[in-house]
C-alpha positions as CSV (number, residue, x, y, z in Angstrom):
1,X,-25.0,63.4,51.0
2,X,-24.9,60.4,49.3
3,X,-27.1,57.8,51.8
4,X,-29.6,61.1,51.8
5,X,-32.3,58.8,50.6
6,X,-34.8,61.7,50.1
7,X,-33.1,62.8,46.8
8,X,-34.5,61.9,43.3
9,X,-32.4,58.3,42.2
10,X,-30.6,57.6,45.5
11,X,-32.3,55.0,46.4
12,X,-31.3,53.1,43.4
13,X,-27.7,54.3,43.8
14,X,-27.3,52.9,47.0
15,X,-29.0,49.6,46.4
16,X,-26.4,49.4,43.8
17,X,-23.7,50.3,46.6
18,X,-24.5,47.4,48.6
19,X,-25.2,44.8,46.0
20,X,-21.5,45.6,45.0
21,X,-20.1,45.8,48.7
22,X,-22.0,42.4,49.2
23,X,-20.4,40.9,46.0
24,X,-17.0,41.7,46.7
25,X,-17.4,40.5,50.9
26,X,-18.6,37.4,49.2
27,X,-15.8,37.1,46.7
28,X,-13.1,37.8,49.7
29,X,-15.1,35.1,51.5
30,X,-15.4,32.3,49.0
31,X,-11.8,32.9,46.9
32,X,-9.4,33.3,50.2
33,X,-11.0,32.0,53.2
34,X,-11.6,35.5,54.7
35,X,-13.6,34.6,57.9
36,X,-14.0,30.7,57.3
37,X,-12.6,28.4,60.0
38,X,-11.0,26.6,56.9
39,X,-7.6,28.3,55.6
40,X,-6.8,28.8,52.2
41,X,-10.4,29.1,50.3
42,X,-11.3,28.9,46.6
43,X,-8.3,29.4,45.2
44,X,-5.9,26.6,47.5
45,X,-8.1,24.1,47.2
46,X,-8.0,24.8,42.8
47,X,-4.3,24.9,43.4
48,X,-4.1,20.9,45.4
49,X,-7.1,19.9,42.7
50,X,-4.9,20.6,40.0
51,X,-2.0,19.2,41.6
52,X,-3.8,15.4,42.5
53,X,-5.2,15.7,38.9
54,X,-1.7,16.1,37.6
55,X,-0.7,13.3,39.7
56,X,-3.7,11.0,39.3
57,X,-2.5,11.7,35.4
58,X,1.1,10.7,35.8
59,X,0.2,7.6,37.7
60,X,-2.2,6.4,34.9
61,X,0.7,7.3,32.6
62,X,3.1,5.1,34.6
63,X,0.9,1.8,35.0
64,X,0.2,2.2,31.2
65,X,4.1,2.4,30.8
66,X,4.7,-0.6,33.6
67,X,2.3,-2.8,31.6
68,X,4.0,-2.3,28.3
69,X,7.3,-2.9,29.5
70,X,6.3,-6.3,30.9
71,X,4.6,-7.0,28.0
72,X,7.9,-6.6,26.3
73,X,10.9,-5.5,27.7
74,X,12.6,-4.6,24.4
75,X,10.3,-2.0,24.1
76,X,12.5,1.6,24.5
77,X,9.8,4.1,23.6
78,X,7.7,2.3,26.6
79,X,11.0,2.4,29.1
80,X,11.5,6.4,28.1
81,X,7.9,7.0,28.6
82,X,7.9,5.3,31.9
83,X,11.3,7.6,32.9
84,X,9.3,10.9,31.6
85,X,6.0,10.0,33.6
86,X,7.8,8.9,37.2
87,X,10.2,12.1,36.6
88,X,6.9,14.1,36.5
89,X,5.3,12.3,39.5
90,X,8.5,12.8,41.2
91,X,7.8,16.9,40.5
92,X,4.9,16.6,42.0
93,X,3.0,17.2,45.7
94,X,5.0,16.7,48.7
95,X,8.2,15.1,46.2
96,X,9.2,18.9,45.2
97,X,9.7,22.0,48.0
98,X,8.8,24.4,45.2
99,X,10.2,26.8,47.6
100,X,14.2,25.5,47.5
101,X,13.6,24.0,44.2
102,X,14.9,20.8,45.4
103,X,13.0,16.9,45.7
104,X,12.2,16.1,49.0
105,X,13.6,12.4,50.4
106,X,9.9,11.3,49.2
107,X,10.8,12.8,45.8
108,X,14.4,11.6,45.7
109,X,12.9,8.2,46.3
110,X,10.4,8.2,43.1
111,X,13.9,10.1,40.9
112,X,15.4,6.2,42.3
113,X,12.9,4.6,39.8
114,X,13.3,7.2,37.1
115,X,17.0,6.2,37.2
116,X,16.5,2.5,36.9
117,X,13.3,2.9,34.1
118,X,16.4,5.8,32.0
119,X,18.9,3.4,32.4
120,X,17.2,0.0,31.1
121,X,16.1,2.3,28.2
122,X,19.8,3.1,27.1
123,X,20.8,-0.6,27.7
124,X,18.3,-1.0,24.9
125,X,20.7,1.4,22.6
126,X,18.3,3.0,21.0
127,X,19.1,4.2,17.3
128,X,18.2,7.8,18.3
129,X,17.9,8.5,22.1
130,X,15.1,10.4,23.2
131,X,16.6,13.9,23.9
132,X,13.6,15.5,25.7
133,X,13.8,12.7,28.2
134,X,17.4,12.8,28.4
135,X,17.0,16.4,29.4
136,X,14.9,15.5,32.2
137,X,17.0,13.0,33.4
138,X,20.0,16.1,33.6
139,X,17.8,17.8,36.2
140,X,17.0,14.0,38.2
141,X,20.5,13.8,38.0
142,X,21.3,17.3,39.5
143,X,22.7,18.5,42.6
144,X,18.9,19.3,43.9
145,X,18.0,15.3,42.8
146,X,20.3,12.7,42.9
147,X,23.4,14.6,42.3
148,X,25.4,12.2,40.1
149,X,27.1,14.7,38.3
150,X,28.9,11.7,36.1
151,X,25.3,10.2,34.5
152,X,24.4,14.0,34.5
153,X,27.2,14.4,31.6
154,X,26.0,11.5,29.9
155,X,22.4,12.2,29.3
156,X,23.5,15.4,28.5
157,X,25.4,14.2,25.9
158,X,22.5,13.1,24.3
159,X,20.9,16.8,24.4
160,X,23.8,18.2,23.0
161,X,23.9,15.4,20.0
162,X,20.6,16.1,19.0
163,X,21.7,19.7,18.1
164,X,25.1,19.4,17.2
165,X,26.2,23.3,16.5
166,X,24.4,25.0,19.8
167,X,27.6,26.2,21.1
168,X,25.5,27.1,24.4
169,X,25.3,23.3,24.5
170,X,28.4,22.5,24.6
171,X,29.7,25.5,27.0
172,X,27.2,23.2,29.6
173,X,28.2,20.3,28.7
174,X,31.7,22.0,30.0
175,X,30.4,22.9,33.1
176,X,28.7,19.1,34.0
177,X,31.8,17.9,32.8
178,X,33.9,19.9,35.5
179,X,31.7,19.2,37.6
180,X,31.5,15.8,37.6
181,X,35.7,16.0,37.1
182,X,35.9,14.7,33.5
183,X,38.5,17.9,33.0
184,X,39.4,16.2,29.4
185,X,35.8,16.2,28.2
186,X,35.4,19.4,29.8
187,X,38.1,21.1,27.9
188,X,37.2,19.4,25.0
189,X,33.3,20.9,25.4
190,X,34.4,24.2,25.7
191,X,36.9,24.1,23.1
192,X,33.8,23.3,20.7
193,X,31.7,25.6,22.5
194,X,34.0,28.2,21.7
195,X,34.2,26.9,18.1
196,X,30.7,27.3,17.3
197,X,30.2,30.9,18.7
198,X,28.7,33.0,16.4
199,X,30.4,36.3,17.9
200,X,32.5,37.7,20.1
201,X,30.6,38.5,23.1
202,X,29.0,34.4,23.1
203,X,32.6,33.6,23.1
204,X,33.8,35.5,26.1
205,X,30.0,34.8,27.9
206,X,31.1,30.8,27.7
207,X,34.9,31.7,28.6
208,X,33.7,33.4,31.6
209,X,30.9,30.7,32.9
210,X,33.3,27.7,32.4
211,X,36.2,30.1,33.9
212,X,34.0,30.9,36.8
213,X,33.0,27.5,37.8
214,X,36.5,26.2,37.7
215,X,37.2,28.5,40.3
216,X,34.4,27.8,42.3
217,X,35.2,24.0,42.6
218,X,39.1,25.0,42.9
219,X,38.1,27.3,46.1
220,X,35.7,24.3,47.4
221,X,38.8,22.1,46.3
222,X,40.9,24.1,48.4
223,X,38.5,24.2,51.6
224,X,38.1,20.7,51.6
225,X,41.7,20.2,52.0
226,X,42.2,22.6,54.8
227,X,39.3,21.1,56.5
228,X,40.6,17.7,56.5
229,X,44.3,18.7,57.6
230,X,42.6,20.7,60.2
231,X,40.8,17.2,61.3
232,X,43.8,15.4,61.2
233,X,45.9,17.7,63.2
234,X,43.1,17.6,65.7
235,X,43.3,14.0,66.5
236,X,46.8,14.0,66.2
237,X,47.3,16.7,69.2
238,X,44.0,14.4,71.0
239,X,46.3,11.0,70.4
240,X,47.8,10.2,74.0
């Protein structure tokens, strides 16, 4: 038996049994919470460190940013920096249900500043807009952020500029397009998506995306319709 102490080096081995089943109980204990009245343990509590740290950081970031825009409003690399680092705050915490992918109300609120920091930063035309931001500003403007579709298309404009014969670009820039109904630009997107395809299977991959989301808003086109001449033949047969 092994806990037959009697035998020549068992001693030792179990005294190096416990020391490791006392380890590991400890680890359970300290890294997840096992048995503590406080949930969570080691690792939650690196997990909302990091997370104020990040935010602590992005705050810095954005009252560096505010101050330099005061200082001079002319300044565009100060108002891009200011969108990027209140777009990351917004990502942050309670602003972002990481598990629907979508901003919270909170969130949406801070995306509200991001908008008005992106926007005086194209007023100030710069020479070559910042497409990293501008990619950023595609996702605040999404359907899980502020869903504006239309100043979706237009900051992704400036990603698709900045790399001019990514025929993937331009098979999205379709998509927002249809989305946000621009059906000219969209056409006109895909047509140059379809252009710049380096073979035959990209080609049919962006024929079929761009085909499949015009169908998708066409059926939700179509049920929108119904629904309202359903609600209008309802309070027709109500009227006295």
């Amino acid at each position: 038996m092994l806990f037959d102490l009697r035998g020549r080096g068992r001693r030792r081995t179990v005294q190096v049994i416990y020391l490791g089943l006392a380890i590991l109980i400890g680890a359970g204990l300290v890294f997840f919470g096992i048995g503590g009245a406080v949930g969570g343990g080691l690792f939650d509590a690196i997990d909302k460190n990091q997370s104020s740290s990040a935010t602590s950081t992005f705050q810095k970031q954005i009252k560096a940013s505010t101050r330099q825009v005061q200082l001079d409003p002319k300044n565009a690399a100060a108002w891009a920096a200011l969108a990027k680092a209140e777009y990351q705050l917004a990502g942050t915490g309670d602003n972002y249900n990481q598990t629907t992918g979508a901003f919270t109300p909170k969130g949406k609120a801070e995306l509200a500043k991001v908008d008005v920091a992106w926007k005086k930063y194209l007023a100030l035309n710069p020479k070559k807009p910042d497409d990293g931001v501008a990619n950023l500003m595609v996702q605040a403007y999404g359907q899980t952020g502020l869903n504006d579709p239309v100043q979706a298309v237009t900051a992704y404009e400036i990603v698709v500029a900045s790399r001019p014969k990514n025929a993937n670009l331009y098979g999205n820039l379709a998509i927002l397009a249809l989305q946000a109904g621009q059906q000219r630009k969209a056409e006109l997107a895909e047509q140059k998506a379809l252009s710049l395809a380096t073979s035959k299977e990209q080609r049919a991959q962006i024929k079929q995306q761009v085909a499949q989301v015009r169908q998708q808003l066409a059926q939700q086109a179509a049920q929108q319709a119904q629904q309202a001449g359903a609600s209008t033949t309802g309070s027709a047969v109500r009227a006295p």
